[in-house]
C-alpha positions in Angstrom: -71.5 31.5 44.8 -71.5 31.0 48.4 -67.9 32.2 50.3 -67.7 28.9 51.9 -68.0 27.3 48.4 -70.7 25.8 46.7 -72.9 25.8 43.7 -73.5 29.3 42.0 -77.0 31.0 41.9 -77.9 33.3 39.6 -79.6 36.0 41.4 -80.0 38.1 38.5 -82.0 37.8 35.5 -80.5 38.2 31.7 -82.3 41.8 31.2 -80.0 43.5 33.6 -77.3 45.0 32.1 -73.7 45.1 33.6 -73.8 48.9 33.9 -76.9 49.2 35.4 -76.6 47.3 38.9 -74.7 48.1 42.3 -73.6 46.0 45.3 -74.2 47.4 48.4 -73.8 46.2 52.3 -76.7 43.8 52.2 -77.7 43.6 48.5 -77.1 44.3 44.7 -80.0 47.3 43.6 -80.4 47.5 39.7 -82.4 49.0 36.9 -85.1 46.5 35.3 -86.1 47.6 31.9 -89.2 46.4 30.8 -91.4 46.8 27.5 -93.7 50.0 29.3 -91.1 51.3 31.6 -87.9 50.5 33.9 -88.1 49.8 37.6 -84.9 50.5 40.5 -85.1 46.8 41.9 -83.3 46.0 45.2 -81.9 42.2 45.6 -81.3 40.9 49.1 -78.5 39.0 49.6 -80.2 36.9 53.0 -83.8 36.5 51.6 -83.0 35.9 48.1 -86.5 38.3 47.5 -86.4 41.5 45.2 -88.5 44.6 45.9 -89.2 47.2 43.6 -87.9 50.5 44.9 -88.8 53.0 42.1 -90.7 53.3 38.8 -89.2 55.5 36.2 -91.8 57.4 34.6 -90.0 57.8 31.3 -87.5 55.5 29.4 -84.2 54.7 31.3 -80.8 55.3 29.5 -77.5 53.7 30.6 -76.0 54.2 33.5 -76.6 53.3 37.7 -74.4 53.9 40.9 -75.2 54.2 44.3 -74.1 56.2 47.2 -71.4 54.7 49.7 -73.8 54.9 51.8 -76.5 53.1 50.2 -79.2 56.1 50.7 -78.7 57.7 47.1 -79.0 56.9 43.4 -77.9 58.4 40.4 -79.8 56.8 37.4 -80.6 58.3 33.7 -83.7 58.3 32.3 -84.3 59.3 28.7 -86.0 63.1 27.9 -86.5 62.6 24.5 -85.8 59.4 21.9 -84.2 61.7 18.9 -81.6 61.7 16.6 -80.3 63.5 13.6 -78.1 62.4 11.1 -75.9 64.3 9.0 -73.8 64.4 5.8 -71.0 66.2 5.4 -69.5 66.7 1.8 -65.7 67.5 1.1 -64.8 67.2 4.9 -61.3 67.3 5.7 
C-alpha cells in the first residue's frame, strides 16, 4: 500500500514464504522455490520489475536475511534430503 494511501498491491507472489524475504533501501529480495530449484529474486520498489539474482544449485531450506548494507546474503540450501527415525522402548 502506497504511504500516501491507496489501494494495496501485492508485489509478491503466494510461493514466498514469510521467512524467506528481506526489505532493503530500495526493494524486498527473496527466495523463489520452484519444482527444479530455488532462485534469490530482487523486487524493486520504483519499477515494480523482479530480477533474478542467484540460482541455487541444490534445494533451498528455510531461512534468508540480508546484510544492513544490502551487499550480503545468508541463505540455506539443503546438502542432503535425509532422515532417520527411531524407536525407543522403555524410555524414561
Amino acid at each position: 500500500m502506497p504511504i500516501e494511501g491507496g489501494e494495496e498491491v501485492r508485489v509478491l507472489d503466494d510461493a514466498v514464504t514469510w521467512y524467506n524475504w528481506r526489505l532493503s533501501r530500495d526493494g524486498i529480495y527473496f527466495v523463489k522455490r520452484t519444482d527444479q530449484n530455488a532462485r534469490i529474486q530482487y523486487f524493486d520498489r520504483a519499477t515494480h520489475k523482479k530480477t533474478s539474482v542467484f540460482t541455487l544449485n541444490k534445494e533451498s531450506g528455510d531461512g534468508f536475511t540480508l546484510s544492513p548494507d544490502g551487499k550480503s546474503a545468508l541463505f540455506a540450501q539443503t546438502e542432503f534430503a535425509e532422515s532417520s527415525v527411531m524407536l525407543m522402548k522403555n524410555f524414561q
